[in-house]
Backbone as a ProteinNet text record, in pm:
[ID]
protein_1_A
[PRIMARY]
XXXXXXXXXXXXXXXXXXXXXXXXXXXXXXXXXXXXXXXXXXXXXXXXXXXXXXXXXXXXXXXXXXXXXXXXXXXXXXXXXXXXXXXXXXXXXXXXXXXXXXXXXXXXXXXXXXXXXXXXXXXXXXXXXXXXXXXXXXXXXXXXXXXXXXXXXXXXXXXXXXXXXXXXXXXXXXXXXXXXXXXXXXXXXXXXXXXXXXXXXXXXXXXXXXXXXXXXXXXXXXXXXXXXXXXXXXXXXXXXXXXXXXXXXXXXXX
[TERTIARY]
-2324.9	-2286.1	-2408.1	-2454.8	-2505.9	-2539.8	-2654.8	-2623.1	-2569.8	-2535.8	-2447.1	-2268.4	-2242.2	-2129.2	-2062.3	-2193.2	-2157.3	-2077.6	-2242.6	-2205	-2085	-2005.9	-1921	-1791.1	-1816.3	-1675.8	-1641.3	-1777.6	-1751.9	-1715.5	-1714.2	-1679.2	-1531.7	-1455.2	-1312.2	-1290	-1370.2	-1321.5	-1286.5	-1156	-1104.9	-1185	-1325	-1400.7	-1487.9	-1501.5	-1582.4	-1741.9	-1787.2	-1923.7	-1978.2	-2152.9	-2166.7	-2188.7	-2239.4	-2275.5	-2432.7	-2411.6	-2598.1	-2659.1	-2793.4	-2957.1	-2925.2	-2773	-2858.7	-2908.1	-2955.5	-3031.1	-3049.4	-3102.9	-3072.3	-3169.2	-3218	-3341.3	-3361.7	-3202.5	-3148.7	-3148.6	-3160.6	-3100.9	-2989.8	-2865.6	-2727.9	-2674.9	-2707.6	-2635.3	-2483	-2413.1	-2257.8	-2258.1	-2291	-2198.1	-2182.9	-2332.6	-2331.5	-2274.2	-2263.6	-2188	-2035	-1975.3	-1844.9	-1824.4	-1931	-1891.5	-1838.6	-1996.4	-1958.8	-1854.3	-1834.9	-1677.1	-1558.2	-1554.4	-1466.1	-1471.4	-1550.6	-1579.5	-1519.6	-1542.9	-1493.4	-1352.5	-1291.1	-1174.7	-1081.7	-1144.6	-1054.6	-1069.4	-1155.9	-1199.7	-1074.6	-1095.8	-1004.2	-892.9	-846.9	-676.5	-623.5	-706.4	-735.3	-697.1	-782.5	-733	-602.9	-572.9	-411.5	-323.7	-350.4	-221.1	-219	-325.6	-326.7	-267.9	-262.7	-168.3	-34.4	-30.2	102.5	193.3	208.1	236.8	364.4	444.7	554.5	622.6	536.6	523.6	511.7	448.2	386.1	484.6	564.8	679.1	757.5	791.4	941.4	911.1	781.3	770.3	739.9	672.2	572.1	458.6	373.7	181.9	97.2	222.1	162.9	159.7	310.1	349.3	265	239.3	141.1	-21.9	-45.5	-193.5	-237.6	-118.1	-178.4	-94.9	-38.8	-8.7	-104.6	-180.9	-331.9	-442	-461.6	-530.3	-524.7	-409.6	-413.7	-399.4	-379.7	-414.9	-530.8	-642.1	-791.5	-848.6	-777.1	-827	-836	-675	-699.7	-738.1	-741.1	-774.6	-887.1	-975.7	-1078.8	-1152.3	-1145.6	-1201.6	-1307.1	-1314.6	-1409.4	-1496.5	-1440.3	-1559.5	-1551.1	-1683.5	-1689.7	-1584.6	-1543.6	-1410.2	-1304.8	-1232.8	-1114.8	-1023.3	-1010.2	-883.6	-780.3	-811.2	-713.8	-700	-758.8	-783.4	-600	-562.5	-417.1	-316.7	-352.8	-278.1	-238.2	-259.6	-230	-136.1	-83.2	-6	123.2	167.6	349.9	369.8	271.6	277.9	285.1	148.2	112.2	254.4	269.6	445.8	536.8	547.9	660.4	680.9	559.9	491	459.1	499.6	409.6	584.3	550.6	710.3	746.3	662.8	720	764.1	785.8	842.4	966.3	992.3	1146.9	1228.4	1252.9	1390.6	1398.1	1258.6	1254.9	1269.7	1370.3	1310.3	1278.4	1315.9	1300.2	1127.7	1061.9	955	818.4	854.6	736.2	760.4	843.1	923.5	878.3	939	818.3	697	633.7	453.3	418.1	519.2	463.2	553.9	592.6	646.8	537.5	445.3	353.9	248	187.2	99.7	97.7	255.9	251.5	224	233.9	249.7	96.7	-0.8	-132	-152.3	-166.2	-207.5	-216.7	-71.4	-37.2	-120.1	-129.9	-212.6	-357.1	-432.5	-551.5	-580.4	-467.6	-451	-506.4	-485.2	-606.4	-476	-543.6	-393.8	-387.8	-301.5	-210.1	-77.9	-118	21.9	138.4	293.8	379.2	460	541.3	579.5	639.3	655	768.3	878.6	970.3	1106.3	1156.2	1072	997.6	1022.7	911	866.3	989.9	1058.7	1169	1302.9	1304.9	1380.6	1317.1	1192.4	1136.5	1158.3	1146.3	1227.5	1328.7	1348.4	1484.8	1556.6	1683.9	1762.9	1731.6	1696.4	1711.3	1636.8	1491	1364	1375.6	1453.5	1445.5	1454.1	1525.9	1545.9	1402.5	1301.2	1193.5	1098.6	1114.5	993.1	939.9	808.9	750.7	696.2	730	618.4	534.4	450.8	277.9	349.7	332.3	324.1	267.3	301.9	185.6	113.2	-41.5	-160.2	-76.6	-1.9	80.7	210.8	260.6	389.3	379	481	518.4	643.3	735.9	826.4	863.5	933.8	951.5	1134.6	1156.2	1291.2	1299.1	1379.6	1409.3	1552.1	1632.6	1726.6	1740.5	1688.1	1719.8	1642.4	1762.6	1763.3	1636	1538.5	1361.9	1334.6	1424.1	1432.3	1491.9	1579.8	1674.9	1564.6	1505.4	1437.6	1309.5	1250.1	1120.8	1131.2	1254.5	1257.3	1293.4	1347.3	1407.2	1325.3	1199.8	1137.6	969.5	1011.6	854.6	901	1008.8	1036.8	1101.7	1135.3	1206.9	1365	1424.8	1560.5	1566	1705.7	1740.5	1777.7	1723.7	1757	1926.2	1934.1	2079.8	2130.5	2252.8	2291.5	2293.6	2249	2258.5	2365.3	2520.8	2644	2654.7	2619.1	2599.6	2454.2	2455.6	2344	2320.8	2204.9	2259.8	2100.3	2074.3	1941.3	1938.3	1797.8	1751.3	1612.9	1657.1	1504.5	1417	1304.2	1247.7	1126.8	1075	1014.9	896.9	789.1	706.3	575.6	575.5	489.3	418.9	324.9	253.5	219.7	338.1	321.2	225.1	226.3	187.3	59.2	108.2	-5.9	56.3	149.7	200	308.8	310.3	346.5	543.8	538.9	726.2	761.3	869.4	949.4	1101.2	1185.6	1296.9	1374.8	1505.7	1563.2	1645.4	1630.7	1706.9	1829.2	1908.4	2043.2	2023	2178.4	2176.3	2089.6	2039	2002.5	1835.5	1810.7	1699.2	1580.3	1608.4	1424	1406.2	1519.7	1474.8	1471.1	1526.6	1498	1325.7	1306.4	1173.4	1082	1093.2	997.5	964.6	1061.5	1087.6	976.7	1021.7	937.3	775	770.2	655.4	551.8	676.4	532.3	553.6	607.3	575.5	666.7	819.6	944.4	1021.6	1026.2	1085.3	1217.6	1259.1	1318.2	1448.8	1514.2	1608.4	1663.2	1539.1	1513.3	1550.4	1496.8	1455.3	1611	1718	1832	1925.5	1883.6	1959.3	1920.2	1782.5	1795.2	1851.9	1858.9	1917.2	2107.6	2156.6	2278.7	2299	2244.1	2261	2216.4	2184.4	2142.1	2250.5	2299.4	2389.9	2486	2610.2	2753.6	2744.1	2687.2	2678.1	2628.3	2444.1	2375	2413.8	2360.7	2410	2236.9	2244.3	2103.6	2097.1	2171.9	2144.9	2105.8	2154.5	2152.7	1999.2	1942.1	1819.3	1697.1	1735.7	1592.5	1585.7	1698.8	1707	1610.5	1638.2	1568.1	1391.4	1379.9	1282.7	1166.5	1237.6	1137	1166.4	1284.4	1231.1	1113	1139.5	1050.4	914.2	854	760.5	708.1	742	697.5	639.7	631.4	516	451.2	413.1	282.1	231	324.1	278.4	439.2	443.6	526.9	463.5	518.2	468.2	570.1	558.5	652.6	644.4	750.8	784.3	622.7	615.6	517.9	362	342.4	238.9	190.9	309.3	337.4	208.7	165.6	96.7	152.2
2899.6	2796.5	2752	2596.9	2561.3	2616.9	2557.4	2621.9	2513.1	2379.1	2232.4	2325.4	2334.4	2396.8	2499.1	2601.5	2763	2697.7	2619.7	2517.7	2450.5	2377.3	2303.3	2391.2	2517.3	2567.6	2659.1	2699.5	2762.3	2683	2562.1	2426.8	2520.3	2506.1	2502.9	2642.8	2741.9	2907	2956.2	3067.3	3145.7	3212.5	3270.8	3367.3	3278.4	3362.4	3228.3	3282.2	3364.3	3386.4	3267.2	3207.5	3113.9	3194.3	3088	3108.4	3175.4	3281.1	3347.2	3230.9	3293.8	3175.2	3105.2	3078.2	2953.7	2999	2926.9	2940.8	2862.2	2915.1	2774.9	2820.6	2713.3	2780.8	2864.4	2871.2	2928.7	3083.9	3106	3233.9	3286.6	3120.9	3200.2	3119.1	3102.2	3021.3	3040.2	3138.9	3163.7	3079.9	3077.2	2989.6	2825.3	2797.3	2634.3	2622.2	2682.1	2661.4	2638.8	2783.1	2703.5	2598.6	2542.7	2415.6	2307.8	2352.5	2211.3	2224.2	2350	2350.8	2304.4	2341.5	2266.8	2124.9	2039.1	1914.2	1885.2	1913.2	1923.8	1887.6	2000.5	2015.8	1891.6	1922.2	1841.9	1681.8	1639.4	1524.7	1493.8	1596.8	1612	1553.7	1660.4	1653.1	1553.2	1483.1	1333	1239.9	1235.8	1157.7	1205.4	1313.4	1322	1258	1322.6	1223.2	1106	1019.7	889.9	832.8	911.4	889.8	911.5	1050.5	1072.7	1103.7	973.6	961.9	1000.2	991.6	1004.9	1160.5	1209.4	1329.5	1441.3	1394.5	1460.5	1465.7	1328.4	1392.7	1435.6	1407.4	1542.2	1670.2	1681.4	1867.3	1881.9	1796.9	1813.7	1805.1	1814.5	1801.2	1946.6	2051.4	2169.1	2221.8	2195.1	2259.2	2170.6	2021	1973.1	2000.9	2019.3	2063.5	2186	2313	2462.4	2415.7	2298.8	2288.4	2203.5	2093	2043.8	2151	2213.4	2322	2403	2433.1	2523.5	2417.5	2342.3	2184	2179.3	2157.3	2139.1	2272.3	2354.5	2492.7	2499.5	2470.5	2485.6	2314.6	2201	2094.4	2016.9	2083.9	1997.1	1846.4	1774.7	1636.7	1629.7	1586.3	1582.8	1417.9	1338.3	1216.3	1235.1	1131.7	1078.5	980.6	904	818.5	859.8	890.7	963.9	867.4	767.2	664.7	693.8	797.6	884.3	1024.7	1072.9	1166.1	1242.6	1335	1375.4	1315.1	1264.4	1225.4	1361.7	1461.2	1590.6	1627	1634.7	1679.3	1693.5	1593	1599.7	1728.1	1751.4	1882.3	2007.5	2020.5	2128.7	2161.7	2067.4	2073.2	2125.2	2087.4	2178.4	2282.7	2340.8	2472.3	2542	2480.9	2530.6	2605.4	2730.3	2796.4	2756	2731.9	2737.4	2603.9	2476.9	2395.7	2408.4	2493	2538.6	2483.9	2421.6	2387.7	2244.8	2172.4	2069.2	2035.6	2007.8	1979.6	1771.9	1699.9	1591.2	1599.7	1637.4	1623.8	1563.8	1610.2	1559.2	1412.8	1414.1	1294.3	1177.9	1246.4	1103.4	1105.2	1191.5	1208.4	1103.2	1119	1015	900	853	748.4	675.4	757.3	728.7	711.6	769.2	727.6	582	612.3	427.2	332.8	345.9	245.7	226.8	356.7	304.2	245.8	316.4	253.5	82.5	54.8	-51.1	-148.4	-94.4	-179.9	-218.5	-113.3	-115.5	-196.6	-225.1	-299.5	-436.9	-462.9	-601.1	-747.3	-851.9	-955	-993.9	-1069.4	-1145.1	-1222.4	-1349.3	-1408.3	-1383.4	-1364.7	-1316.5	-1496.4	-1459.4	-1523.3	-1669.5	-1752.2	-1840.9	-1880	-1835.3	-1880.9	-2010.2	-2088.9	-2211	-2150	-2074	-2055.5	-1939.5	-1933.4	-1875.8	-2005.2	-2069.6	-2168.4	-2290.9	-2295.3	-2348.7	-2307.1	-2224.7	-2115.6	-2143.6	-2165.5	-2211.1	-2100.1	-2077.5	-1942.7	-1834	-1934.4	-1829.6	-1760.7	-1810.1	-1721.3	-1605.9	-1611.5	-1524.4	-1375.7	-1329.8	-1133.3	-1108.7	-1233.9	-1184	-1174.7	-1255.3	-1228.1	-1144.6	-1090.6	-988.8	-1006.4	-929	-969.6	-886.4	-935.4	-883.3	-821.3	-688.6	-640.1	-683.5	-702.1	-709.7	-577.6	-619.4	-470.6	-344.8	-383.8	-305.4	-266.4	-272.1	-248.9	-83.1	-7	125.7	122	202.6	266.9	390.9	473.3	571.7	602.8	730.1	782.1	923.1	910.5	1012.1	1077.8	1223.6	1326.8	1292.3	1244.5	1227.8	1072.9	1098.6	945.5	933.2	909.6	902	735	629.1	511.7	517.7	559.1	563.9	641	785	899.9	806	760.8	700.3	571.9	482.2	375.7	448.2	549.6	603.7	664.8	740.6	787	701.1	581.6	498.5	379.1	389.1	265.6	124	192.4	61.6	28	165.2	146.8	279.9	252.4	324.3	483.7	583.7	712.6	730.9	800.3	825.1	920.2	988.2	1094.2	1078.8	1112.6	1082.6	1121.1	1036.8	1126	1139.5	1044.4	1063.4	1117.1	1180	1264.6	1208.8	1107.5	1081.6	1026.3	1031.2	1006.2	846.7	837	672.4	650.4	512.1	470.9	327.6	389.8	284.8	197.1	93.2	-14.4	-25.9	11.8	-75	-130.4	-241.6	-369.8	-418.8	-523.2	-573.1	-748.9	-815.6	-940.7	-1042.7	-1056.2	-1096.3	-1019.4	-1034.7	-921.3	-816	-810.9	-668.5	-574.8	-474	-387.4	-331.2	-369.7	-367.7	-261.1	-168.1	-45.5	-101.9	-130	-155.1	-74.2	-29.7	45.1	-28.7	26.8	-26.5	14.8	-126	-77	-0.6	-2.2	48.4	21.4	140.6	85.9	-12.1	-47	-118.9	-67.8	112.5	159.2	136.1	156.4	177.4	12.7	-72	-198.9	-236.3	-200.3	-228.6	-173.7	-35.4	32.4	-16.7	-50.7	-74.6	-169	-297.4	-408.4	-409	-357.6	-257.3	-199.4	-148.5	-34	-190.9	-304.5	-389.4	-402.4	-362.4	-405.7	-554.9	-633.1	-724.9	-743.2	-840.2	-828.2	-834.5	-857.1	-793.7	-609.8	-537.6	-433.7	-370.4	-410.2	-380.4	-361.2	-486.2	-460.3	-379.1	-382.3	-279.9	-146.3	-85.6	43.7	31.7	-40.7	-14.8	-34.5	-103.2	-73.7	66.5	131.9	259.8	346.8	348.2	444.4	406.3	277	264.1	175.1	202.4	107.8	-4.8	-15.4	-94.7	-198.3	-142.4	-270.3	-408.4	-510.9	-633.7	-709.4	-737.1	-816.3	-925.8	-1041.9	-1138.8	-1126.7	-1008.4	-968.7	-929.1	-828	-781.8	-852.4	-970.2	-1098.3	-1162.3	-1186.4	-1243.5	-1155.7	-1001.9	-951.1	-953.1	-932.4	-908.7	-1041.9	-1154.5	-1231.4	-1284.1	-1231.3	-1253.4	-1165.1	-1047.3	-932.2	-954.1	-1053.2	-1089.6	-929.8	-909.1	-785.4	-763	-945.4	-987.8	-1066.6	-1081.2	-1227.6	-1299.2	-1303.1	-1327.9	-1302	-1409.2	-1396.5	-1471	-1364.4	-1412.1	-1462.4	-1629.3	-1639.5	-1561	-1577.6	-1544.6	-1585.1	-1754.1	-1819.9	-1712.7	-1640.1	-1622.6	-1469	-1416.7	-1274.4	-1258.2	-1191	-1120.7	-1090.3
-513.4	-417.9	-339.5	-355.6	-266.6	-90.2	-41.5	85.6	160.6	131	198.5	172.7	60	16.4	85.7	138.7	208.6	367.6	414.9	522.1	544.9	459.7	432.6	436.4	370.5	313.1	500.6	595.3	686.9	793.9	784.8	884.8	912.1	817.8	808.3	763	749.7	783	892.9	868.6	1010.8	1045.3	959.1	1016.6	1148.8	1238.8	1344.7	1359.7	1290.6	1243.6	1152.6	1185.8	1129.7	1019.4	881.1	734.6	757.6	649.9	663.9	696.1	726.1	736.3	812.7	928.5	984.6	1120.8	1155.5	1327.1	1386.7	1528.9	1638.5	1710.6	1806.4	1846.2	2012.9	2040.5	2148.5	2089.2	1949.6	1913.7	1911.6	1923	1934.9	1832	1713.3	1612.8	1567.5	1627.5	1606.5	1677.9	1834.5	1958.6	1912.7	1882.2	1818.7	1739.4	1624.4	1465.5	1565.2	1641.1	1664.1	1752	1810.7	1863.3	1798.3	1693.6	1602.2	1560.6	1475.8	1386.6	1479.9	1627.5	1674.5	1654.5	1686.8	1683.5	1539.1	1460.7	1318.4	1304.7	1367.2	1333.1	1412.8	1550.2	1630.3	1573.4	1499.2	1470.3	1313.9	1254.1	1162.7	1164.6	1233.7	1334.8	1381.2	1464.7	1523.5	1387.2	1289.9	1162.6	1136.5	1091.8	1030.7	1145	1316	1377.4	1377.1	1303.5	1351.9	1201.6	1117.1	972.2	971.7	1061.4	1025.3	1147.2	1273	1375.1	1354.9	1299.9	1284.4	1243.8	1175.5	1131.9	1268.2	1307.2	1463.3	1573.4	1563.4	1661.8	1629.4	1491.9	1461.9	1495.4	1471.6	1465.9	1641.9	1712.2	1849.6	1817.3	1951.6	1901.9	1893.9	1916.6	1900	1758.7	1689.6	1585.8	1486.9	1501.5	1395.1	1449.9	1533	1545	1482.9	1492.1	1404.8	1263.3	1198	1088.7	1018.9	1101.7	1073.1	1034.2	1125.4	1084.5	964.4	936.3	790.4	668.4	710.9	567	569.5	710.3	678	609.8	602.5	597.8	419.4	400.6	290.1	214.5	249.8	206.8	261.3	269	337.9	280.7	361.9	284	170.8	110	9.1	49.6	111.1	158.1	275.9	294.8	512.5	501.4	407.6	479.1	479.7	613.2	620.3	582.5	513.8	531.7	490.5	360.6	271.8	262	384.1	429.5	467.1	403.4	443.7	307.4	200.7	87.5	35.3	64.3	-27.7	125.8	237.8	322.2	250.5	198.9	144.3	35.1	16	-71	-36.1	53.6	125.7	247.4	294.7	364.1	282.4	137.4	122.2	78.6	79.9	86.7	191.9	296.4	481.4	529.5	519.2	529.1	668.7	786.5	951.7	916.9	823.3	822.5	767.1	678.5	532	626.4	728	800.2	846.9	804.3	801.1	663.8	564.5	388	426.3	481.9	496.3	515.6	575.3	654.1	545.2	408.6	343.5	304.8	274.1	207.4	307.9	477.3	588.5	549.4	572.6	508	384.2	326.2	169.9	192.5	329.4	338.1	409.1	555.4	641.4	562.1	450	384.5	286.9	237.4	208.2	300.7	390.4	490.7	522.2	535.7	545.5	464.3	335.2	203.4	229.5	238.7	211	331.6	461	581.5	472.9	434.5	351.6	234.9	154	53.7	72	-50.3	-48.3	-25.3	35.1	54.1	-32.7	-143.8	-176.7	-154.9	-205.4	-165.1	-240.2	-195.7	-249.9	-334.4	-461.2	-514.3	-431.6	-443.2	-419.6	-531.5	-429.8	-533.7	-586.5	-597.5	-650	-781.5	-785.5	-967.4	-1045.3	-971.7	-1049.9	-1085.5	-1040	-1047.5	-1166.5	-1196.2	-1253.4	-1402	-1431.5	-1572.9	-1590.4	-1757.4	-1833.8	-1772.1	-1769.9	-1776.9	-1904.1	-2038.8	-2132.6	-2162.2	-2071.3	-2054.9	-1948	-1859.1	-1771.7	-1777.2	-1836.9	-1941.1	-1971.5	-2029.7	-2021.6	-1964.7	-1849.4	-1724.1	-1715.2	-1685	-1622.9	-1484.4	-1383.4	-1257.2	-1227.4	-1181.3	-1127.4	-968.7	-923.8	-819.4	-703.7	-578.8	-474.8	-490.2	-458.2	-388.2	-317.6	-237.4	-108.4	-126.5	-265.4	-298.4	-324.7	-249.4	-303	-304.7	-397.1	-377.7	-364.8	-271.4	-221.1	-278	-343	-365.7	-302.4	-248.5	-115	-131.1	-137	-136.5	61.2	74.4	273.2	317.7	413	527.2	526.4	434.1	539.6	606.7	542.7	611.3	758.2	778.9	896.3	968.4	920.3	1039.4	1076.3	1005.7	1022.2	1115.3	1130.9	1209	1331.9	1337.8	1467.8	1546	1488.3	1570.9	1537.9	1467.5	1503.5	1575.5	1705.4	1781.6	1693	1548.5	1489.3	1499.3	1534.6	1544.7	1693.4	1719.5	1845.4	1801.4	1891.3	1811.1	1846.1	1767.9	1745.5	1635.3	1640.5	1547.1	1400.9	1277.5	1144.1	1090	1109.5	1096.2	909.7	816.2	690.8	659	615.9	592.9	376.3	383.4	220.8	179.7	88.3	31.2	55.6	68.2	84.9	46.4	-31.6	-124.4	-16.1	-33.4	49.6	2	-9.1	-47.8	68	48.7	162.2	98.1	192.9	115.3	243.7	247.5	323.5	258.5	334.5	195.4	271.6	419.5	516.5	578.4	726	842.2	835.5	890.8	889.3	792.9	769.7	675.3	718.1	633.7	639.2	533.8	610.5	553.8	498.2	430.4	401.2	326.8	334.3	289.7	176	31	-47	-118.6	-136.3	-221.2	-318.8	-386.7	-517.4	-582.3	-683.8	-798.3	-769.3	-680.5	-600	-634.1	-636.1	-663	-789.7	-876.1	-1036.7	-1103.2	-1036.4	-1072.2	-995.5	-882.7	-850.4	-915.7	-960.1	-1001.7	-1157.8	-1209	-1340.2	-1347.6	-1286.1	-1296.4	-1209.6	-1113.4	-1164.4	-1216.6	-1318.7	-1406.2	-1554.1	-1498.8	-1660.8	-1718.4	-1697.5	-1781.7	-1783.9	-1877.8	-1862.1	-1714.8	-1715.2	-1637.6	-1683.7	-1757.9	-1838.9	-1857.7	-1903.2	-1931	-1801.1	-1714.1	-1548.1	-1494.5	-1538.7	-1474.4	-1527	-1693.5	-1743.3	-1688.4	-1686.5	-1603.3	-1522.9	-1418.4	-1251.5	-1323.2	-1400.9	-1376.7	-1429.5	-1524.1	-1560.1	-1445	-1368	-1257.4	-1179.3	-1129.4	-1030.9	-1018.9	-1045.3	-1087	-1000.5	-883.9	-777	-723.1	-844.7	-849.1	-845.5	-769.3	-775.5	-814.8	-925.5	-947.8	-848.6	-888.5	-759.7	-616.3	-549.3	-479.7	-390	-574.6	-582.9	-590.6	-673	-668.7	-582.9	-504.6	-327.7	-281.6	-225.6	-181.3	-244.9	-362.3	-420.8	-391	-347.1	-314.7	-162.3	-70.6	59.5	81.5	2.7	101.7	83.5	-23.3	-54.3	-160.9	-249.7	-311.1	-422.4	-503.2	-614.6	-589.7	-662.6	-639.9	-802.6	-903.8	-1002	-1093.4	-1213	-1318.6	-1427.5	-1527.1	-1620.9	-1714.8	-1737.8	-1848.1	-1984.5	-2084.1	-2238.2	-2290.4	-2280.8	-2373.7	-2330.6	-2235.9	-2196	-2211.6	-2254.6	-2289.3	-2433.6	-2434.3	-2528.7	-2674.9
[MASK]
++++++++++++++++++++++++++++++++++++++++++++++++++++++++++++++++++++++++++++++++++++++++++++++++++++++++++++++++++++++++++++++++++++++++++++++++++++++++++++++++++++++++++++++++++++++++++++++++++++++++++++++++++++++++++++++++++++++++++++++++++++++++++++++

């Protein structure tokens, strides 16, 4: 191991002895090393709450500050740009046992990270429903659409739409009397970055089209996933929310 590496790996060690060889010219190179390493950490920490604001108040600022800590501990950044700094949290959570009583809690984490993502993403303009109207009908099964930059979809076993508006000032808090899984969509079609909770059948038709499925194909998955689906319903939404930016007719298909 390098001696940047030894350096690096003792930033974020519990031992609070610095790494052999180094020195200071006070002669107290433990005391400085843990300054810095504080500085380190707290700087760290500072990045994850500012990712995962939401995350932070379900638990408090105590219980995520010693739960920051054992993520930097065991995940320490690998660049100077923190922007994506905390993409491995939703994991390490559901592995972090003082959480086992939160099971929702990662599921926000990889909801809060879409949402940066998506601030970061590059702009594009989203479709106008112009150019869907412009298409014969009998071309339409084969459409394909081009994604916005900022499009994620999120499938969730828990409310993470409902918990996430409630405690990021989007909706009023209040009791979760159905307790039921919810799929969520977030995009950035505009300035700002929008969370929406979707119907039936909604993720697997979004996702579908997507990863490149006709749009035909696209609705047949979603009715097989969900008796409920209402397509019309879904391309309304799919182009208020602004969530492509591109179709490709039949003639243009490959």
């Amino acid at each position: 191991m390098t001696s940047q590496a030894i350096f690096s790996a003792a930033l974020v060690s519990t031992d609070p002895s610095a790494p052999d060889g180094l020195t200071a010219w006070n002669g107290a190179p433990d005391r400085r090393f843990g300054v810095y390493r504080n500085n380190v950490m707290v700087g760290l920490t500072a990045a994850l709450q500012s990712r995962f604001p939401v995350v932070e108040k379900l638990v408090g600022a105590d219980f995520f500050a010693a739960m920051a800590r054992a993520f930097i501990t065991a995940h320490p950044p690998l660049s100077p740009l923190l922007l994506a700094y905390g993409d491995a949290l939703p994991t390490f959570v559901e592995g972090f046992e003082p959480a086992a009583s939160l099971p929702y809690l990662a599921d926000v984490a990889r909801l809060e990270i879409a949402r940066s993502r998506a601030y970061h993403a590059a702009d594009a303009a989203p479709l106008d429903p112009a150019t869907l109207a412009a298409i014969p009908p009998e071309s339409l099964a084969s459409l394909r659409f081009g994604p916005h930059p900022s499009l994620t979809i999120l499938r969730s076993f828990h409310p993470i739409v409902t918990i996430w508006a409630m405690n990021a000032g989007e909706a009023e808090p209040a009791p979760i009397t159905v307790w039921r899984g919810e799929d969520a969509v977030v995009v950035r079609p505009e300035m700002l970055v929008e969370v929406r909770r979707l119907p039936p059948g909604g993720a697997v038709f979004l996702q579908s089209l997507a990863d490149g499925a006709p749009l035909g194909d696209a609705a047949v998955r979603a009715m097989e996933a969900s008796a409920d689906f209402d397509l019309p319903a879904n391309l309304a939404g799919l182009f208020e929310a602004g969530l492509f930016t591109a179709i490709e007719a039949p003639e243009e298909l490959p």
